[in-house]
VEXKOL-923581 format. One record per atom (N, C-alpha, C): residue number from 1; residue in three letters; atom name; y, x, z. Coordinates in Angstrom, 1 decimal, decimal comma. Example, Ala and Ser with C-alpha at 12.3 -4.5 7.8 and 13.67 -1.06 7.14 Angstrom:
! VEXKOL-923581
REC pos code site      y      x      z
REC   1  ALA    N   -5,7   13,2    7,8
REC   1  ALA   CA   -4,5   12,3    7,8
REC   1  ALA    C   -3,3   13,2    7,8
REC   2  SER    N   -2,2   12,8    7,1
REC   2  SER   CA   -1,1   13,7    7,1
REC   2  SER    C    0,0   12,9    7,9
//
This chain:
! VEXKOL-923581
REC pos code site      y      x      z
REC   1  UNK    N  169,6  -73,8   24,8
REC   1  UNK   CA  168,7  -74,9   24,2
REC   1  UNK    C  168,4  -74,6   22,8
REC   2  UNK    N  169,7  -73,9   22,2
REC   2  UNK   CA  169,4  -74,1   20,4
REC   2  UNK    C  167,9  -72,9   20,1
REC   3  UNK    N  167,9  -71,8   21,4
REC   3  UNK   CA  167,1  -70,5   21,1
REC   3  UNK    C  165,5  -71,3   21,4
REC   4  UNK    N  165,3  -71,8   22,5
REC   4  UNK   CA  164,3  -72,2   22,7
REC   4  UNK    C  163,4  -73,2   21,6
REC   5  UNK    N  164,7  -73,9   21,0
REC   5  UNK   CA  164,4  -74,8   20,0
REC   5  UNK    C  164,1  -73,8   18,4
REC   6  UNK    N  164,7  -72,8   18,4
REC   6  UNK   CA  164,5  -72,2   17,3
REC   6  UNK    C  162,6  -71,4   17,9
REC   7  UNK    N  162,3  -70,9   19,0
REC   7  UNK   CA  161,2  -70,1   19,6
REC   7  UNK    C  160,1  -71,7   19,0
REC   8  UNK    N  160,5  -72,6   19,3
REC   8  UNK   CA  159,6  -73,3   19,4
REC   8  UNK    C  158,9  -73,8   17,8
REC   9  UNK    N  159,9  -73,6   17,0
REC   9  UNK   CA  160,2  -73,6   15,7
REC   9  UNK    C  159,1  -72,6   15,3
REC  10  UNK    N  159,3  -71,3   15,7
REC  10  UNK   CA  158,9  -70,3   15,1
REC  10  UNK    C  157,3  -69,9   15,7
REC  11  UNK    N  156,8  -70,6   16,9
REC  11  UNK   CA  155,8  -70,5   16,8
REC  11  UNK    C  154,8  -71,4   16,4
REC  12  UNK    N  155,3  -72,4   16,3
REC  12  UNK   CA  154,8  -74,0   15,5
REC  12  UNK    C  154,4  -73,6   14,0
REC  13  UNK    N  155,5  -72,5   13,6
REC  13  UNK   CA  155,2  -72,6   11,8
REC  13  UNK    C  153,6  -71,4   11,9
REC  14  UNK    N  154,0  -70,5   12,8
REC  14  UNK   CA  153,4  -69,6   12,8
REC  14  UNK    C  152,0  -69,7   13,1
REC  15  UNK    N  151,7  -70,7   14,2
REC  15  UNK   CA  149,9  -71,6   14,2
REC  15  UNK    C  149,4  -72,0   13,4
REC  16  UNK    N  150,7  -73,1   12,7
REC  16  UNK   CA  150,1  -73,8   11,6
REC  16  UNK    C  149,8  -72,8   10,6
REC  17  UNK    N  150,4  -72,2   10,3
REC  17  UNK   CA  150,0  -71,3    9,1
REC  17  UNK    C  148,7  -70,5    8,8
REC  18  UNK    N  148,3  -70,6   10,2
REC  18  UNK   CA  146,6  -69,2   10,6
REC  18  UNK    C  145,9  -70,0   10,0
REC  19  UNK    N  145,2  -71,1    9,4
REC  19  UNK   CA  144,2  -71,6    8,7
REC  19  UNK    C  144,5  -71,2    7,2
REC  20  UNK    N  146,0  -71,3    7,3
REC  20  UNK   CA  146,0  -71,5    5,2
REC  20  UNK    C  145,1  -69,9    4,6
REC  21  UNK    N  145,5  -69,1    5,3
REC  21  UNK   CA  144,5  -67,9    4,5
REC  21  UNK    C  143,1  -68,3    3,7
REC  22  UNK    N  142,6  -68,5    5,1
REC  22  UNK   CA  141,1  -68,9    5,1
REC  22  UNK    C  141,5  -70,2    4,3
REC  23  UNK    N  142,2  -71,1    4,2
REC  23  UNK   CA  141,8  -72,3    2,9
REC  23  UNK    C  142,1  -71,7    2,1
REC  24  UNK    N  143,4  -71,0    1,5
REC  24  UNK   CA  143,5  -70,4    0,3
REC  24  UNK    C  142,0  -69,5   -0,5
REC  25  UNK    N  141,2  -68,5    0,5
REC  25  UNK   CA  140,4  -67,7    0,2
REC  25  UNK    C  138,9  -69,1   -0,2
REC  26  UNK    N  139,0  -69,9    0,8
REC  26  UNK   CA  138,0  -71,0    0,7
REC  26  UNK    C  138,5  -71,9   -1,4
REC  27  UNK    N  139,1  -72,0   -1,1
REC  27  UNK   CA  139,7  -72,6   -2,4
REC  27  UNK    C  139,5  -71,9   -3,5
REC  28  UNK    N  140,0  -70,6   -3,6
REC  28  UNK   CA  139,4  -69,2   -5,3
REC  28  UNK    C  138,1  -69,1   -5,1
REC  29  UNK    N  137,6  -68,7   -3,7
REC  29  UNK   CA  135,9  -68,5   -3,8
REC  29  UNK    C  135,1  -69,7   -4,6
REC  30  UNK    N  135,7  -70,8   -3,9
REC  30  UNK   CA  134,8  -72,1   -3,7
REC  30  UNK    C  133,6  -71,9   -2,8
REC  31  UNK    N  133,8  -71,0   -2,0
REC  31  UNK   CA  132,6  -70,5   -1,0
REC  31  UNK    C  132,5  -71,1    0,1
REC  32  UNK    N  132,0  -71,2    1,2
REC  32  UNK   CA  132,1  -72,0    2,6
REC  32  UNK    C  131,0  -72,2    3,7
REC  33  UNK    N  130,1  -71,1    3,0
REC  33  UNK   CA  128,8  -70,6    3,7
REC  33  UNK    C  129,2  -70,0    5,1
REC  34  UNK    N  130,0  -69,2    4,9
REC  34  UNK   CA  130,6  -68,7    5,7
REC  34  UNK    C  132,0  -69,3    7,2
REC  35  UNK    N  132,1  -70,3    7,2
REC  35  UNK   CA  132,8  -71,3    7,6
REC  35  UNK    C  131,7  -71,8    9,2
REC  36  UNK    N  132,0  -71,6    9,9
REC  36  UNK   CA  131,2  -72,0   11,0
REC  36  UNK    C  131,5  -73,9   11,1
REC  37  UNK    N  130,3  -74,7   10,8
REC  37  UNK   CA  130,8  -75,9   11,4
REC  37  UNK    C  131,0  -76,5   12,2
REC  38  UNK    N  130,4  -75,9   13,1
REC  38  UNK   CA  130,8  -76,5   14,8
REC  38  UNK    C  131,9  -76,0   15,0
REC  39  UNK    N  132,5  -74,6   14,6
REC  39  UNK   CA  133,8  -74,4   15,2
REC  39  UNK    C  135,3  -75,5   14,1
REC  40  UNK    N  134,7  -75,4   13,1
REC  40  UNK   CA  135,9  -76,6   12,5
REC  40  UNK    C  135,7  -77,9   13,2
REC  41  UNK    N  134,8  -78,6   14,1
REC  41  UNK   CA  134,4  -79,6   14,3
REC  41  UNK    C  135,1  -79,9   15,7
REC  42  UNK    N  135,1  -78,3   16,4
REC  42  UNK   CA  135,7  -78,3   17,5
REC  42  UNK    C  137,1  -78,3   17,4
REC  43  UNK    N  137,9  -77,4   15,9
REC  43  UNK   CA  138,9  -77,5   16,0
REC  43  UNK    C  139,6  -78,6   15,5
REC  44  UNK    N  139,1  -79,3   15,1
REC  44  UNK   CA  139,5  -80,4   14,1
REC  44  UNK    C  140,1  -81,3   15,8
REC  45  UNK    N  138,6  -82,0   16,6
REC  45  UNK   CA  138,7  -82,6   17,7
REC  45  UNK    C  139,7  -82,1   18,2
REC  46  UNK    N  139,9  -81,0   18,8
REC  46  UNK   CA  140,9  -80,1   20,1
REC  46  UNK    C  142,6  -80,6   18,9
REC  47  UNK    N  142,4  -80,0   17,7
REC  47  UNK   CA  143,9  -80,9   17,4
REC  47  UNK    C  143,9  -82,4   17,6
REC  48  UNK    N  142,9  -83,2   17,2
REC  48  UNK   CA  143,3  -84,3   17,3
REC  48  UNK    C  144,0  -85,1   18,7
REC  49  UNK    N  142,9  -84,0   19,7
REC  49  UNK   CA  143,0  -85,2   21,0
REC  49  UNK    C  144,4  -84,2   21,6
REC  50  UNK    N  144,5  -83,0   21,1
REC  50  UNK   CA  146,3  -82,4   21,9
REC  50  UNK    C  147,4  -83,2   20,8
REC  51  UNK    N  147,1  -83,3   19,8
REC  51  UNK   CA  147,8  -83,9   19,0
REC  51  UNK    C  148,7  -85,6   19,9
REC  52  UNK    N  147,3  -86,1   19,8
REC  52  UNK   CA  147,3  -87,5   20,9
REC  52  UNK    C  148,4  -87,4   22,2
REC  53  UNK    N  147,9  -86,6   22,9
REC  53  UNK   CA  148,1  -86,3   24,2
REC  53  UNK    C  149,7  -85,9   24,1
REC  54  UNK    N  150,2  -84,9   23,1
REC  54  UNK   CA  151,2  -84,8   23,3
REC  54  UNK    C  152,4  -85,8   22,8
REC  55  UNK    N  151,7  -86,9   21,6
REC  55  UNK   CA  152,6  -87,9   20,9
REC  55  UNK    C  152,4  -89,1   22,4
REC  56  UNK    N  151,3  -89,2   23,2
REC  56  UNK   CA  152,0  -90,2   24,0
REC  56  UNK    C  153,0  -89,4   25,5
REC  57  UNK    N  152,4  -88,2   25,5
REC  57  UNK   CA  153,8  -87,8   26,5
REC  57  UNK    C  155,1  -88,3   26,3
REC  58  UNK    N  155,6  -87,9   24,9
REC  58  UNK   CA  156,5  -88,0   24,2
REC  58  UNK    C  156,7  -89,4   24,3
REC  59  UNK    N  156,7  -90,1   23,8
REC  59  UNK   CA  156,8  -91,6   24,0
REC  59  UNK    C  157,3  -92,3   25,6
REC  60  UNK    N  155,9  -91,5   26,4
REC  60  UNK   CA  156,2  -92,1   27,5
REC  60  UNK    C  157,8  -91,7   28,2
REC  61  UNK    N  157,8  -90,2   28,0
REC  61  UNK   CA  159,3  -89,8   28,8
REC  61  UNK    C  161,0  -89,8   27,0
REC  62  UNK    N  159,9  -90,0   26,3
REC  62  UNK   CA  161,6  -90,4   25,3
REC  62  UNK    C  162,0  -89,0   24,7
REC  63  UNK    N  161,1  -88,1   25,3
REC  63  UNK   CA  161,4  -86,3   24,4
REC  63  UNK    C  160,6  -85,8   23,4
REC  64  UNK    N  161,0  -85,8   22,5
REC  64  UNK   CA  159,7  -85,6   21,1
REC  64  UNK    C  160,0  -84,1   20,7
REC  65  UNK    N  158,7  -83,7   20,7
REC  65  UNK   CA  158,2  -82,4   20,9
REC  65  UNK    C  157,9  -82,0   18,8
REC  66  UNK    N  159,1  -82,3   18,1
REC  66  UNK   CA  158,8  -82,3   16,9
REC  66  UNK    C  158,4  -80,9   16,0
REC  67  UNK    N  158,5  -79,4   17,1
REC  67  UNK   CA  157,9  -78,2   16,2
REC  67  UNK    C  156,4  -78,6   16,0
REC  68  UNK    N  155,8  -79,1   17,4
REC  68  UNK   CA  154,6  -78,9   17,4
REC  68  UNK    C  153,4  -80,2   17,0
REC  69  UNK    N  154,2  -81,0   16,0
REC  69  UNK   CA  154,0  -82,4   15,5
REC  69  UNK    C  153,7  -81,7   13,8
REC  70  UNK    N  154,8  -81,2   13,7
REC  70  UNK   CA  154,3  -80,1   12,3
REC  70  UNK    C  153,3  -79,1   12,7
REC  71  UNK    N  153,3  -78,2   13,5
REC  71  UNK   CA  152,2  -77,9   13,4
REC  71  UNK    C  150,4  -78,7   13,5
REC  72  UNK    N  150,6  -79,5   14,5
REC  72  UNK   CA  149,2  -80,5   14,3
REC  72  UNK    C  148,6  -80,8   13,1
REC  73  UNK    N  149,8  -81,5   12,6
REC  73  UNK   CA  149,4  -82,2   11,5
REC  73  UNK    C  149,5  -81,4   10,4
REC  74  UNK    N  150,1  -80,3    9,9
REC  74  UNK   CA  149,5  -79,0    9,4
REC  74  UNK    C  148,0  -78,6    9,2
REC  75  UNK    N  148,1  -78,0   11,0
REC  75  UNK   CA  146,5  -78,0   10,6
REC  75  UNK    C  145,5  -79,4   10,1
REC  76  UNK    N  145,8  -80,0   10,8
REC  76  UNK   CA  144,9  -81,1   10,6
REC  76  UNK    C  145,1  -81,4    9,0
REC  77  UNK    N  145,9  -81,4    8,5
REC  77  UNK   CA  146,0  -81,1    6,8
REC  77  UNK    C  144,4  -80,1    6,6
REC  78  UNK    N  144,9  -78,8    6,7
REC  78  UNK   CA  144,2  -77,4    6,1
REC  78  UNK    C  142,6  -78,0    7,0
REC  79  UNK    N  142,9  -78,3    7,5
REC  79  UNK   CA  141,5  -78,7    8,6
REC  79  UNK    C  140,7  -79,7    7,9
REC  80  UNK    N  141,4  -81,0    7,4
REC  80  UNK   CA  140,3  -81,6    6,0
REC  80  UNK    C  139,9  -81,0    5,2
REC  81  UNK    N  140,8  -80,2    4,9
REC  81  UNK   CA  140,4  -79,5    3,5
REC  81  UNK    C  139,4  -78,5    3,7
REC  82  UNK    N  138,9  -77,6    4,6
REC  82  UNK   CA  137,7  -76,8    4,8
REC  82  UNK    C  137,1  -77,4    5,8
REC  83  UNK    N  137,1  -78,3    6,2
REC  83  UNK   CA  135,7  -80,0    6,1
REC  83  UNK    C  135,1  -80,2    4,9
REC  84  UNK    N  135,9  -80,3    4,3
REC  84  UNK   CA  135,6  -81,2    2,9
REC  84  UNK    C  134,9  -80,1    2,1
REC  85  UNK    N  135,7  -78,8    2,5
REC  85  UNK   CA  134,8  -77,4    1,6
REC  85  UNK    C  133,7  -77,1    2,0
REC  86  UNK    N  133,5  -77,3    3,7
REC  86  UNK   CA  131,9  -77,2    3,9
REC  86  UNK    C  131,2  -77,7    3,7
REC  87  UNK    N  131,0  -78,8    3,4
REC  87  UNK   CA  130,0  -80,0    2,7
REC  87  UNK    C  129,9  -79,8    1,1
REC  88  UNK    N  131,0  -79,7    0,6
REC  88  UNK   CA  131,4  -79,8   -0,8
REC  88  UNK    C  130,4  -78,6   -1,6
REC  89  UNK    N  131,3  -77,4   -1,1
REC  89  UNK   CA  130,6  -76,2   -1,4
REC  89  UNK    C  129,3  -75,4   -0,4
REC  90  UNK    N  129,0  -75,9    0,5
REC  90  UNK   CA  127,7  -75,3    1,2
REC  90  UNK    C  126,8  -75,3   -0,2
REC  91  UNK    N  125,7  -73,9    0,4
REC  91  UNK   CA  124,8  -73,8   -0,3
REC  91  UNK    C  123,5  -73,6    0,7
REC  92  UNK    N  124,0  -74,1    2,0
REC  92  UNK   CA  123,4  -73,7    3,2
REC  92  UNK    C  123,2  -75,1    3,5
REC  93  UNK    N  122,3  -75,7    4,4
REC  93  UNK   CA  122,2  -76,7    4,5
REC  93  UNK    C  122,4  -76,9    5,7
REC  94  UNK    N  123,4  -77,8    6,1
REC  94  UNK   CA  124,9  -77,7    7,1
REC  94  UNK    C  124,0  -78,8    8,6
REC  95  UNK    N  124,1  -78,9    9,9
REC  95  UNK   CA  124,3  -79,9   10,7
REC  95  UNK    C  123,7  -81,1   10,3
REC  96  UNK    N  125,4  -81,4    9,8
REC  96  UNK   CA  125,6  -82,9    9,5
REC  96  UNK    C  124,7  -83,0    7,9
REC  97  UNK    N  124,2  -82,7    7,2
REC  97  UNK   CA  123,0  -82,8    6,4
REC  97  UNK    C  122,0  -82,8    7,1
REC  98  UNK    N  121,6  -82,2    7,9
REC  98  UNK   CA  120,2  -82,6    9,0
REC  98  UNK    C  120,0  -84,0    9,3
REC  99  UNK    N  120,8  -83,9   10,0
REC  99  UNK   CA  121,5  -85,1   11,1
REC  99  UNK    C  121,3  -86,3   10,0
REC 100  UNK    N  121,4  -86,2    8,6
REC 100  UNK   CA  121,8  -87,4    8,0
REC 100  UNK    C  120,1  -87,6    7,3
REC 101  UNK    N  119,7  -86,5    6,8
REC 101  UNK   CA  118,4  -86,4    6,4
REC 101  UNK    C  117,1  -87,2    6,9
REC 102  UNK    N  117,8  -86,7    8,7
REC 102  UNK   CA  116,5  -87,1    9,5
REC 102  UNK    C  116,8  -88,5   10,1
REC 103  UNK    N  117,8  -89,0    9,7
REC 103  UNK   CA  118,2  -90,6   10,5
REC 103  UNK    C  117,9  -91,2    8,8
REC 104  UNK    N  118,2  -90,8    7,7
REC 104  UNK   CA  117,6  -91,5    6,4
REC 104  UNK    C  116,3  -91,6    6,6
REC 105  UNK    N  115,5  -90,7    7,0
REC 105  UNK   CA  114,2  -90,5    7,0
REC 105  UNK    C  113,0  -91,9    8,1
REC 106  UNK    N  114,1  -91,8    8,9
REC 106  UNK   CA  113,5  -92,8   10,1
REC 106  UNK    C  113,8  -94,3    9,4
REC 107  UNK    N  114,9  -94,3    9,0
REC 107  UNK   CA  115,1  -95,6    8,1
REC 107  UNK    C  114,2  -96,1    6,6
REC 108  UNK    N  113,7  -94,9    6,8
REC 108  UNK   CA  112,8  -95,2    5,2
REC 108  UNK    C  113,5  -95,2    4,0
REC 109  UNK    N  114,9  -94,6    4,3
REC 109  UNK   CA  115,2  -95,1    2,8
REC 109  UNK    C  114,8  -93,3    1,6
//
């Protein structure tokens, strides 16, 4: 049990960690053109709702799955943060600027 618990350990740190590059590189550039937004949008959702999914298993049967609680919420950390950089730093003009442009527009304001 202690091996599987340390395996589980070690691939939890190891997921969470694949985004920080890319925030770190997002963060010195201040760049984010390059950032696909649908795919942060997808991955943001897919953590949130495995995130979910796995906190009410856990609940329901009393086994808490705590490697992979750090990793979620890890990413979901680094995962605001190059949200916030695509919007922040775009020089491109993103989706959700359309989307907001053309529903302002209909509103008259």
């Amino acid at each position: 049990m202690v091996y599987n618990e340390m395996i589980g350990w070690l691939g939890s740190i190891l997921f969470a960690v694949c985004a920080l590059p890319q925030a770190i590189h997002t963060y010195r550039t201040k760049k984010s053109d390059d950032l696909s937004e649908l795919f942060l949008w997808l991955w943001f959702l897919g953590e949130v709702f495995t995130l979910t999914y796995i906190l009410y298993g856990d609940i329901v049967t009393g086994i808490y799955h705590i490697p992979l609680y750090f990793n979620y919420i890890f990413n979901l950390f680094l995962l605001f943060y190059l949200l916030y950089a695509k919007y922040h730093y775009a020089t491109k003009t993103t989706w959700l600027k359309l989307i907001l442009n053309k529903v302002l527009k209909n509103q008259g304001v």
